[in-house]
C-alpha positions as a Markdown table, in Angstrom:
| # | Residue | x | y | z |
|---|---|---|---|---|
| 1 | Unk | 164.4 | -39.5 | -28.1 |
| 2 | Unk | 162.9 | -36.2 | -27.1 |
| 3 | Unk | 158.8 | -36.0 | -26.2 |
| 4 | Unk | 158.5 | -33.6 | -29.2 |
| 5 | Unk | 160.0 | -36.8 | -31.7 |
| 6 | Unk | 156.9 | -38.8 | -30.8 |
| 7 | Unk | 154.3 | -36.0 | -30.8 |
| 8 | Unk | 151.4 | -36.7 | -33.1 |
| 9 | Unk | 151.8 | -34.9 | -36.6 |
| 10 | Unk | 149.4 | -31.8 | -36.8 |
| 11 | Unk | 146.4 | -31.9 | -38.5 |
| 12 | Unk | 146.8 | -30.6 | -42.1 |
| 13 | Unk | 145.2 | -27.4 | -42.9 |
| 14 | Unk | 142.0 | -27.1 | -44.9 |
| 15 | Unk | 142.3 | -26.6 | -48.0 |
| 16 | Unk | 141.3 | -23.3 | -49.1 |
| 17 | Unk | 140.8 | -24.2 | -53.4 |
| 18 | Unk | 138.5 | -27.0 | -52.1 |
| 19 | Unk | 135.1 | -26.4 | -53.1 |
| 20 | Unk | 132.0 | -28.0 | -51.3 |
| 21 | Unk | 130.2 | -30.7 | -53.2 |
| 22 | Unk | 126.3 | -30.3 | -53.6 |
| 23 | Unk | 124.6 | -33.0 | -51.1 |
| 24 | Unk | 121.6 | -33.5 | -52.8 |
| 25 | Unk | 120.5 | -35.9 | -50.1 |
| 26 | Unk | 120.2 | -32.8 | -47.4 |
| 27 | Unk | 117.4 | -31.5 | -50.0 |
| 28 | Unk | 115.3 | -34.7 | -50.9 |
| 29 | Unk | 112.5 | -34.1 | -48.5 |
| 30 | Unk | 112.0 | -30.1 | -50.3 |
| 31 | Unk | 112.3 | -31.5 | -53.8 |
| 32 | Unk | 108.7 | -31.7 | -54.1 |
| 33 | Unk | 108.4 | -28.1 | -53.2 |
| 34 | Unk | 109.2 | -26.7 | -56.3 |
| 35 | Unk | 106.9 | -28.8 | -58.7 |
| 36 | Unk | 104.1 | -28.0 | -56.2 |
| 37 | Unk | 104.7 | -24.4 | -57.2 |
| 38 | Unk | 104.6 | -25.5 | -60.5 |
| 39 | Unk | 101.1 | -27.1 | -60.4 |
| 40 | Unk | 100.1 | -24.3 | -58.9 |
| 41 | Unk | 101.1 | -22.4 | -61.8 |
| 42 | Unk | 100.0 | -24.9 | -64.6 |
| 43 | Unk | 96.6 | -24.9 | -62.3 |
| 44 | Unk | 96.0 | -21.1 | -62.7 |
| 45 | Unk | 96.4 | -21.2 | -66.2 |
| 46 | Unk | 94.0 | -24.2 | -66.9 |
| 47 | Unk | 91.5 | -22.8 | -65.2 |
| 48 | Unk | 91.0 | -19.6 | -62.1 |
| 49 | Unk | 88.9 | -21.6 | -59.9 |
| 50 | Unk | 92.2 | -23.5 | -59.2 |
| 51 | Unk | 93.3 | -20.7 | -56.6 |
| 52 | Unk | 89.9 | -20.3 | -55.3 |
| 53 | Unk | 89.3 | -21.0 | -51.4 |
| 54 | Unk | 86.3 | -23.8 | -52.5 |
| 55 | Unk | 88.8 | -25.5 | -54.4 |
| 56 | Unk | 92.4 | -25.7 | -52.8 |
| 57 | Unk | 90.3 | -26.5 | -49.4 |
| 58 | Unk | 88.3 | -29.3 | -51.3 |
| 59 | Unk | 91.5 | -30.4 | -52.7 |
| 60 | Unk | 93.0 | -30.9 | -49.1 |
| 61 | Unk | 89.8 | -32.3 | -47.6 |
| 62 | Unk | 90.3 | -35.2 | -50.4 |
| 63 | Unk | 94.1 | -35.8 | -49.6 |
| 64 | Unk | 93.2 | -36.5 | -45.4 |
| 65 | Unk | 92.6 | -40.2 | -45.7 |
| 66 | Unk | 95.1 | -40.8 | -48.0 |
| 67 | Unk | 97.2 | -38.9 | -46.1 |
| 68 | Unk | 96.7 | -40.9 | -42.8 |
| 69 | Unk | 97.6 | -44.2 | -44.5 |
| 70 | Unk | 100.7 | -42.6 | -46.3 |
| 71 | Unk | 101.7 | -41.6 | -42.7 |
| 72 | Unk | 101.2 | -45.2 | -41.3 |
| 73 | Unk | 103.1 | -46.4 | -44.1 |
| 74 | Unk | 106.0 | -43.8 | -44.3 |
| 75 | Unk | 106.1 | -44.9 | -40.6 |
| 76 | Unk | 106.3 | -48.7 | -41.3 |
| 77 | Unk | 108.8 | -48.3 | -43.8 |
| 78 | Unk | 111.5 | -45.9 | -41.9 |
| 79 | Unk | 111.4 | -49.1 | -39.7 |
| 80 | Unk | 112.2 | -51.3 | -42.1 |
| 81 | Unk | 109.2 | -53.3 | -43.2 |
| 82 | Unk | 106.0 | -53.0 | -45.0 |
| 83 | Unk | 102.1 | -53.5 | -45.1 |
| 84 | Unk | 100.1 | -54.2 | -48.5 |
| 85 | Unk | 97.3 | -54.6 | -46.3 |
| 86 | Unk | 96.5 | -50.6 | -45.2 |
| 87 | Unk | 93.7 | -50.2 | -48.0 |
| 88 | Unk | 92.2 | -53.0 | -47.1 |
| 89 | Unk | 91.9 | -52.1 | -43.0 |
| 90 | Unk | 90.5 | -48.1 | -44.5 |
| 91 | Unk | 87.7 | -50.2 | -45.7 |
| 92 | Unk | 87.0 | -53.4 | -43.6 |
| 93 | Unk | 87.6 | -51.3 | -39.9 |
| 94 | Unk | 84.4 | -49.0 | -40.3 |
| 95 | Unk | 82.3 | -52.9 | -41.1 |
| 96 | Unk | 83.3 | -54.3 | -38.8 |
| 97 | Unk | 82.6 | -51.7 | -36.3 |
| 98 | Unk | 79.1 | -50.9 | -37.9 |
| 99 | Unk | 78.6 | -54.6 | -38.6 |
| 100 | Unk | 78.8 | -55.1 | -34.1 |
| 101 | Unk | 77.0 | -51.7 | -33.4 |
| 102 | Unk | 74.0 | -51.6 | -35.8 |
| 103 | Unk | 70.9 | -53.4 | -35.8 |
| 104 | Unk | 68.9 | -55.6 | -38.5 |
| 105 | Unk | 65.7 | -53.6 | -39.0 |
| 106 | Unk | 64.7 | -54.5 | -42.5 |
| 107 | Unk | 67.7 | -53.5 | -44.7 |
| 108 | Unk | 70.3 | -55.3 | -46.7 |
| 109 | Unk | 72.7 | -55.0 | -43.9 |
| 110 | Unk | 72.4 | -57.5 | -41.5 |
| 111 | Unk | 74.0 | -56.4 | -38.2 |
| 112 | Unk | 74.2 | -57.8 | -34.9 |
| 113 | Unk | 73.2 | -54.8 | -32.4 |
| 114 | Unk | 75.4 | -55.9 | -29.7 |
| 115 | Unk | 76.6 | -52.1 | -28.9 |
| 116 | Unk | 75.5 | -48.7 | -28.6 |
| 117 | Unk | 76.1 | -46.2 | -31.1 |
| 118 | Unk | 78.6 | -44.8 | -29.5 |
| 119 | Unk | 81.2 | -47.1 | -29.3 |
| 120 | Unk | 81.4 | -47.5 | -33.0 |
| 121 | Unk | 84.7 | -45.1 | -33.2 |
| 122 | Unk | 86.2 | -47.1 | -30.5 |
| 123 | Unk | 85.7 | -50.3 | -32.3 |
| 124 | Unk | 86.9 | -49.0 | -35.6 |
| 125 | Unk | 90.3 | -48.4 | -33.8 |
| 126 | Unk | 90.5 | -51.2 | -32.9 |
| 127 | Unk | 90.0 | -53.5 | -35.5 |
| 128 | Unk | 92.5 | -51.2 | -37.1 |
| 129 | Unk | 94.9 | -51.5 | -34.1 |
| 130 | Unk | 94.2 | -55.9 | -34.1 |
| 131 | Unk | 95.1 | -56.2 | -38.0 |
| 132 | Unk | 98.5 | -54.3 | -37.1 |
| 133 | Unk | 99.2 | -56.5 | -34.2 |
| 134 | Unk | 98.3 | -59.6 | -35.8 |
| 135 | Unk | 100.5 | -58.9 | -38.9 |
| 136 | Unk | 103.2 | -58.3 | -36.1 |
| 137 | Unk | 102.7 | -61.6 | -35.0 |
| 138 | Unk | 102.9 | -63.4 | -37.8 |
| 139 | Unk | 105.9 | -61.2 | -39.3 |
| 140 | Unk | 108.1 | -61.4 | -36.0 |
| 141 | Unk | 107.0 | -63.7 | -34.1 |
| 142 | Unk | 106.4 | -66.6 | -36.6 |
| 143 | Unk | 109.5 | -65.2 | -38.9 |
| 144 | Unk | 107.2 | -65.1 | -41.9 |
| 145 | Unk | 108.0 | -63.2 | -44.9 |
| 146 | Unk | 106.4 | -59.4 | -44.6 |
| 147 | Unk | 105.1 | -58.7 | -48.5 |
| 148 | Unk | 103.6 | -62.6 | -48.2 |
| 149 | Unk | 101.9 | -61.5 | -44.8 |
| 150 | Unk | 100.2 | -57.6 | -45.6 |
| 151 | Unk | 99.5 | -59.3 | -49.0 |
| 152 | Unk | 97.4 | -62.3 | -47.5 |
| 153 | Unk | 95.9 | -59.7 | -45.2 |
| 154 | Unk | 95.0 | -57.6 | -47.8 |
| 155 | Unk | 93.1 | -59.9 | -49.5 |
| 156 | Unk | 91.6 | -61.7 | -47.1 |
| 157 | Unk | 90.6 | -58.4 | -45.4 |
| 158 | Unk | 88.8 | -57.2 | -48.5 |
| 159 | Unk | 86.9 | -60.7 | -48.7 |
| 160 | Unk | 85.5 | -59.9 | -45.1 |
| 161 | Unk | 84.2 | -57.0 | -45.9 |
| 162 | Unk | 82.9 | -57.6 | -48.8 |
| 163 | Unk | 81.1 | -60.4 | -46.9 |
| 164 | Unk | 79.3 | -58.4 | -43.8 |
| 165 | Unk | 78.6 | -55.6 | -46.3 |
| 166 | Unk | 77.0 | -58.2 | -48.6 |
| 167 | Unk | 78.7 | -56.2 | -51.8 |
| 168 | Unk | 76.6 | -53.0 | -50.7 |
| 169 | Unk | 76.9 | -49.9 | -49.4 |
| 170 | Unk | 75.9 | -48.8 | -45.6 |
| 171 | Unk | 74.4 | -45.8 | -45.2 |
| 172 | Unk | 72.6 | -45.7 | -42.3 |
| 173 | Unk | 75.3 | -45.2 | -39.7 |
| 174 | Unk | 75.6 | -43.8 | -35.9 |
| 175 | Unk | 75.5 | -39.5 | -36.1 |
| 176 | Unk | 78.9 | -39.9 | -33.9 |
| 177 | Unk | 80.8 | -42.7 | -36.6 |
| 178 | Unk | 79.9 | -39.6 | -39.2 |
| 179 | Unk | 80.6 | -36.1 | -37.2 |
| 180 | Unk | 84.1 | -36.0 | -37.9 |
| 181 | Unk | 84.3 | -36.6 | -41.3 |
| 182 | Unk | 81.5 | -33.7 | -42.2 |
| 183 | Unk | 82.0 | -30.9 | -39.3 |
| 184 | Unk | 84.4 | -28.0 | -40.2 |
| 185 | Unk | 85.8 | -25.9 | -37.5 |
| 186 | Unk | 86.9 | -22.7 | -38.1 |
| 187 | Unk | 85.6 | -22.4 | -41.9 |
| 188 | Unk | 87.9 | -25.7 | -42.3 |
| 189 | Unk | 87.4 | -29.2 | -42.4 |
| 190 | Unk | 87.5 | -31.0 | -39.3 |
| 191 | Unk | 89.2 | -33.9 | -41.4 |
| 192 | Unk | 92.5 | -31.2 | -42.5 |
| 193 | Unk | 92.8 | -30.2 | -38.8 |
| 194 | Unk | 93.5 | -33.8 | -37.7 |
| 195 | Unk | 95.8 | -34.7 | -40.6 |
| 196 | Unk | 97.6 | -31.9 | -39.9 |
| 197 | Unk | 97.9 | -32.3 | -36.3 |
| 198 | Unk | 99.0 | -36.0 | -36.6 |
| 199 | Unk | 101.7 | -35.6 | -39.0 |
| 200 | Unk | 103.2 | -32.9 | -36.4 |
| 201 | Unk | 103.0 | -35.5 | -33.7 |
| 202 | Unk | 104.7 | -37.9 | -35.7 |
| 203 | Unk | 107.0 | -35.9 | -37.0 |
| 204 | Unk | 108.2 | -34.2 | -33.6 |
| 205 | Unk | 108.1 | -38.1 | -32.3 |
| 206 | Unk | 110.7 | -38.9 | -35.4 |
| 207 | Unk | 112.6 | -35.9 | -34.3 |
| 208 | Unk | 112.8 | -36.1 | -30.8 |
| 209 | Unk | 111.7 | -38.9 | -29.1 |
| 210 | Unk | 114.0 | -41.2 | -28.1 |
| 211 | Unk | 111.7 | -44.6 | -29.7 |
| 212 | Unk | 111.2 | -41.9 | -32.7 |
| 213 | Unk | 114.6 | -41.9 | -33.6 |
| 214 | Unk | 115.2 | -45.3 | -32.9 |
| 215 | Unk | 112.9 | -46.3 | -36.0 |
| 216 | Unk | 115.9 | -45.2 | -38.4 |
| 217 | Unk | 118.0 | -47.2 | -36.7 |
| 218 | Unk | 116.1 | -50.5 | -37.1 |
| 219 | Unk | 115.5 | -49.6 | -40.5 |
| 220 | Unk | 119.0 | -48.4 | -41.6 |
| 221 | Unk | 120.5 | -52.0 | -39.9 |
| 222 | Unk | 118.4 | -54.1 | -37.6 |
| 223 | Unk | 121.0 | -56.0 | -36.5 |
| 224 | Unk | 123.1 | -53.2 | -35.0 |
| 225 | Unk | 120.2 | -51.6 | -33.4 |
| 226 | Unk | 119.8 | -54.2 | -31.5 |
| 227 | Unk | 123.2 | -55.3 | -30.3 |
| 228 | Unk | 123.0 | -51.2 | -29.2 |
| 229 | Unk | 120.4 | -52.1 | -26.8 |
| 230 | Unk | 117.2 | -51.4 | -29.2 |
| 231 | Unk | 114.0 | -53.9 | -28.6 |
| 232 | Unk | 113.5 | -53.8 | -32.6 |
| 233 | Unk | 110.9 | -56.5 | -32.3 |
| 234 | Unk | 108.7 | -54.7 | -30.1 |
| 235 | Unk | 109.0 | -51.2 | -31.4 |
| 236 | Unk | 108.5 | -52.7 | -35.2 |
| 237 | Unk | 105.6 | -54.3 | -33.5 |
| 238 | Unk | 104.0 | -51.2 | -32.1 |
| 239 | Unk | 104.8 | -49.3 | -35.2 |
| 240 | Unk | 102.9 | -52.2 | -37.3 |
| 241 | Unk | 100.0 | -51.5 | -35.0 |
| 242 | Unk | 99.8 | -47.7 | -35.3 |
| 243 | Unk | 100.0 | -48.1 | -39.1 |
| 244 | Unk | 96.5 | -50.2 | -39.0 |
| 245 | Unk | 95.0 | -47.8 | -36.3 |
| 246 | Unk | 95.9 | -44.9 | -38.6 |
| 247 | Unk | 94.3 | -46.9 | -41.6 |
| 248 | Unk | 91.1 | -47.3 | -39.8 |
| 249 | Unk | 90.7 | -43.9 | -38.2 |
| 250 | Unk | 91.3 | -43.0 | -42.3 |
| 251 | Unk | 88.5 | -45.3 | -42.5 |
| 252 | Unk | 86.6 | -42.8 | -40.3 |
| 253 | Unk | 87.2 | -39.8 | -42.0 |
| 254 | Unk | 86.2 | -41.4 | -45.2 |
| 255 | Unk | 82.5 | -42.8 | -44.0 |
| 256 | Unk | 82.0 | -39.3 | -42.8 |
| 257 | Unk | 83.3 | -37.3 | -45.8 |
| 258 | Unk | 80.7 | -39.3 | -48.0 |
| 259 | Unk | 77.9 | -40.9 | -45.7 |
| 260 | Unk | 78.5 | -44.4 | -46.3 |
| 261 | Unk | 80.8 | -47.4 | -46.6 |
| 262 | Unk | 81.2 | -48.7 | -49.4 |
| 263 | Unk | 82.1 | -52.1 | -50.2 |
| 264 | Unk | 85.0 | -51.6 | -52.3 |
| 265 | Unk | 85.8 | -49.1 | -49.8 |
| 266 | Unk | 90.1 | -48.5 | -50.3 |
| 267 | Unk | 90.5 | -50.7 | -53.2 |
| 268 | Unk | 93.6 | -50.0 | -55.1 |
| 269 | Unk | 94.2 | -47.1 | -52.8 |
| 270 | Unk | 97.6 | -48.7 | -52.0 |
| 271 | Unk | 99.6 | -47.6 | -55.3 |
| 272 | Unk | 98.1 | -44.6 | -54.5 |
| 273 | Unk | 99.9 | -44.7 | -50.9 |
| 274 | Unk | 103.1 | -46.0 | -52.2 |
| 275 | Unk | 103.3 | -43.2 | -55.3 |
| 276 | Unk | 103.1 | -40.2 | -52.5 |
| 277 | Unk | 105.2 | -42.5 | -50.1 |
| 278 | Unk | 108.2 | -42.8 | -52.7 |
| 279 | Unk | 107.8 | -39.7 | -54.4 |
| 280 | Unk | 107.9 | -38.1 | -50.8 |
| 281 | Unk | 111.3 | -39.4 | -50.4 |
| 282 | Unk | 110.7 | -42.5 | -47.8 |
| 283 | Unk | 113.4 | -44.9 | -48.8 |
| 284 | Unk | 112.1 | -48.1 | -49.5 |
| 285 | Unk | 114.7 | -49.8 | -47.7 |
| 286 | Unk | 114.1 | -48.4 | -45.0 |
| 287 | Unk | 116.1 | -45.9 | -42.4 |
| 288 | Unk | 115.5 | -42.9 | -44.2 |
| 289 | Unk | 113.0 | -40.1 | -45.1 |
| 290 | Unk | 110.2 | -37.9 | -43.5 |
| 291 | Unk | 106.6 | -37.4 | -43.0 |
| 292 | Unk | 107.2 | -33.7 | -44.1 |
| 293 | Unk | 108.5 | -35.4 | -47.6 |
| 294 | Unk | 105.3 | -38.0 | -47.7 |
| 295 | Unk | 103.1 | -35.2 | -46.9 |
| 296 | Unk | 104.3 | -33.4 | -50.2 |
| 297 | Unk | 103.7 | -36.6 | -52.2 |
| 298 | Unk | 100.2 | -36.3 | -50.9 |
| 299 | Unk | 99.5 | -33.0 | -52.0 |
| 300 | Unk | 101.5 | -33.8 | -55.4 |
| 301 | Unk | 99.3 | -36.4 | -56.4 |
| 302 | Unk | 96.3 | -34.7 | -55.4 |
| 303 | Unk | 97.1 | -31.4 | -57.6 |
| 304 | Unk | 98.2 | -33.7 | -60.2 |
| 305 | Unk | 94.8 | -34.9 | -60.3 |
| 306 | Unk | 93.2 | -31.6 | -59.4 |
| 307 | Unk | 94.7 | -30.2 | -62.7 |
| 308 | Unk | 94.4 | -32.8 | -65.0 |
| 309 | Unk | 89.8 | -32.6 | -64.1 |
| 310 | Unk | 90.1 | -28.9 | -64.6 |
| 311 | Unk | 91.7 | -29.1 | -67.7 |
| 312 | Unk | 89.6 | -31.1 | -68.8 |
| 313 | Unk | 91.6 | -34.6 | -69.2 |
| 314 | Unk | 89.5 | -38.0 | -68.2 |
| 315 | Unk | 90.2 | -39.3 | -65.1 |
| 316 | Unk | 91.1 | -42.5 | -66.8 |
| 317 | Unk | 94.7 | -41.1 | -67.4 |
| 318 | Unk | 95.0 | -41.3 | -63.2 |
| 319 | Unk | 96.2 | -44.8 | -62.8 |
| 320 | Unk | 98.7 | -44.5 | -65.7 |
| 321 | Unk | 99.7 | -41.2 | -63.9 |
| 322 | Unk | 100.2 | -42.5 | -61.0 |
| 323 | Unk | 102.5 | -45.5 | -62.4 |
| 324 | Unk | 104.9 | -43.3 | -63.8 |
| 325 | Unk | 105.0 | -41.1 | -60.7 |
| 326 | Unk | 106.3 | -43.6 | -59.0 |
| 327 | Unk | 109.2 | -44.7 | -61.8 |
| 328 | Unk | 110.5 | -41.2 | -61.9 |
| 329 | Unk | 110.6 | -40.7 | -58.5 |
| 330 | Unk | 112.3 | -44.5 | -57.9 |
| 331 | Unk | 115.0 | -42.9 | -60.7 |
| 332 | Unk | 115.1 | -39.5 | -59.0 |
| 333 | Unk | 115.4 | -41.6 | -55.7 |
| 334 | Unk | 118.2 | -43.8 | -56.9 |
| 335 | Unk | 120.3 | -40.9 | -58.3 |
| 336 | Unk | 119.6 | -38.2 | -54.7 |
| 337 | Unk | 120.4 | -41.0 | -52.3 |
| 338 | Unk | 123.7 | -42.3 | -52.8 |
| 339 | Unk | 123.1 | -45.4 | -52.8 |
| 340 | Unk | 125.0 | -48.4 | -55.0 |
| 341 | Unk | 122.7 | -51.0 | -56.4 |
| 342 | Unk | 123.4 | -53.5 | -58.5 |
């Protein structure tokens, strides 16, 4: 038998009558671009402050905090997981910190003055960073189911800070726990700058980093990350505990925006968070989607609801809004990914 009778068969040619097939996964983190446009449009015609400079920079200063917990929870769920308890950390963090820093002089607020003003960012991100790390423990460490845990947390978190707030508002907080949430720099809100300057770092970190890229792995199949060498545990941990430190410094941003903290401070911000999330195309399963794709949700649900006041509809129409935003985008999700459910 000759060496040419056992040669591999060549490769068939392409075929040249074979048209390409539309991936409409490679565009699920744009979709959002076009009915931004849209808004935009619908928004001039309702009213022509929508294009002004007051409102379009008001509208982003409003979509910072919720942006910061859509980030910590587009991060948590590329990895696989999930935390309820986000809106309550927004509002408990700043109490807590406030609650250790701030004397009793007289006022509903009873603090305990142990430390000086200044440490009262500090502390915030902490408390932020702790309720991350503790779910963490409880989630991986104790094998306990993830929904059950973020959901006990976020009640139980909101019951805390309903207690050291005594159902009130705080208003008479540290200069420093304030600055960044009123300053503007450059004619801008200091509040947009930082958004925007931590969804670049995470999403360069996504891109490029090695621990980045390794979240996609633990969230499209756990099991295989780790037999190729991934620590899943430990990176899901960290992950869990930037999430809460991104809720908290949210937290931050809020108090200073309006002055105060209020004792219902995040509550029912989480559908909120989920709607952009989903909309945004972040997979709920996990392994898949980007913070450029939650950032549009953001802004989507924010011009949703910057259209609907200037034309005039009552804000009562939000949370029905917002429910339906998220079925759509759960239908436009199931039909762009690919995937086979039952």
């Amino acid at each position: 038998m000759s060496p040419t009778d056992t040669a591999a068969p060549a490769p068939a040619p392409p075929r040249l009558d074979a048209r390409p097939r539309l991936d409409l996964r490679r565009y699920r983190d744009l979709s959002l671009l076009p009915v931004l446009l849209v808004l935009g449009v619908i928004g001039f015609i309702a009213s022509p402050a929508f294009l002004t400079a007051d409102n379009l920079i008001g509208v982003a200063q409003q979509s910072t905090e919720l942006s910061l917990l859509v980030l910590a929870e587009a991060l948590v769920l590329i990895a696989g997981r999930m935390d309820l308890s986000l809106e309550s950390t927004i509002g408990v963090a700043p109490v807590v910190a406030v609650w250790l820093v701030l004397p009793t002089h007289g006022t509903r607020f009873n603090g305990l003055g142990l430390l000086p003003g200044w440490t009262a960012i500090p502390l915030c991100l902490l408390v932020g960073a702790l309720i991350g790390a503790v779910n963490g423990f409880l989630i991986l460490k104790l094998r306990l189911n993830g929904f059950i845990v973020t959901l006990g947390a976020l009640t139980t978190l909101r019951g805390l800070q309903v207690a050291l707030s005594q159902g009130q508002s705080i208003v008479d907080l540290p200069p420093s726990f304030t600055y960044l949430g009123r300053a503007a720099w450059l004619g801008v809100p200091a509040a947009v700058w930082i958004c925007a300057l931590l969804f670049a770092v995470g999403g360069c970190a996504l891109a490029w980093l090695r621990h980045g890229r390794a979240l996609y792995a633990i969230g499209g199949n756990s099991e295989a990350a780790r037999t190729a060498g991934i620590r899943v545990d430990r990176i899901t941990w960290v992950v869990l505990a930037v999430g809460g430190l991104l809720a908290a410094f949210a937290g931050i941003l809020y108090t200073g925006h309006y002055g105060s903290i209020s004792a219902s401070q995040g509550s029912g911000w989480i559908f909120q968070v989920f709607a952009a999330t989903v909309i945004g195309g972040v997979s709920l399963n996990g392994g898949r989607g980007t913070l450029f794709g939650a950032l549009t949700g953001v802004l989507t649900l924010q011009l949703v609801v910057n259209v609907m006041t200037l034309a005039g509809v009552p804000p009562l129409w939000n949370q029905f809004l917002n429910g339906l935003i998220i079925i759509v985008a759960l239908i436009i999700s199931r039909f762009t990914s690919g995937e086979k459910q039952d």
